[in-house]
N, C-alpha and C positions, 0 to 999 in steps of 0.2 A: 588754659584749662579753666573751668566752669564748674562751682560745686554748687549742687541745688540740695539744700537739707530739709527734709519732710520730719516736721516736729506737731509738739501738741503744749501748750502754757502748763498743761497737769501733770505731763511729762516728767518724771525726775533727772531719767541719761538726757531727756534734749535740752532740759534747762543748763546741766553742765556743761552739754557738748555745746550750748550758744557762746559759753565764754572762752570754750577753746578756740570756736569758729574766731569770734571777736580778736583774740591775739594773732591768730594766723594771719587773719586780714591785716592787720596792722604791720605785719613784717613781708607780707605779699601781696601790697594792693595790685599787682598784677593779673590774682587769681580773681574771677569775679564770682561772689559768694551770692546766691539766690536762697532765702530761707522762707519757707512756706510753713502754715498754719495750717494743717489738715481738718480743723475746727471750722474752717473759715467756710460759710456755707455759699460762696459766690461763684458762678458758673469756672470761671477760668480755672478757680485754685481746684474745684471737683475734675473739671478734664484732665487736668497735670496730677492729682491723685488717679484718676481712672487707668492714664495713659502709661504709669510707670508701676501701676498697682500695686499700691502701699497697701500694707496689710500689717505691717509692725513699724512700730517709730523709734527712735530714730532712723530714717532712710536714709541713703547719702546716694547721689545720683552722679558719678564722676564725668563730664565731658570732655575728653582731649580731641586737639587737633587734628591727627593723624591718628587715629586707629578706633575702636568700638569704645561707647561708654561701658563706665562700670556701675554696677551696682551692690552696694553693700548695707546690711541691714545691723542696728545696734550702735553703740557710742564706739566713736573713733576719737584715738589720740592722738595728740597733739605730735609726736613720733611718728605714725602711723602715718600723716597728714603730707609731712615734710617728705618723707620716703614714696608717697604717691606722685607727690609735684618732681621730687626727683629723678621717680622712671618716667616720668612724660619726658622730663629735659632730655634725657638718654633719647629716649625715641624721636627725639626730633632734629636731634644731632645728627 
């Protein structure tokens, strides 16, 4: 799984939601965690805002294996997090 989070520095849910991301990673370096700056005005970071049209932040862009990305908008918990990585595992079973 692949989570790419669309935040902003001025942000208050993304500032939280970086230090959720930060402990999830540490118990899942499995998951590879992509976190963009929507601030950042450099070609690439604006095509990956264009392409998955961020319009509110925090964004969460979920990538699995086998089946369609998801997309969810707003601060995700740390519960929230575990129980995504858990139905990928299911589906891949």
């Amino acid at each position: 799984m692949r989570i790419i989070k669309f935040g902003a520095n001025w942000c208050g849910p993304c500032r939280v939601y970086e230090n959720i991301l930060k402990e999830f990673r540490v118990d899942h370096p499995e998951v590879e965690i992509k976190e963009i700056n929507v601030e950042d005005e450099s070609s690439e970071v604006q095509e990956l805002v264009s392409k998955y049209g961020v319009k509110n932040i925090p964004l969460t862009i979920f990538q699995f294996a086998d089946r369609d990305e998801e997309k969810r908008a707003g601060l995700i918990t740390r519960n929230e997090l575990e129980i995504i990585l858990n139905s990928e595992a299911k589906c891949q079973n």
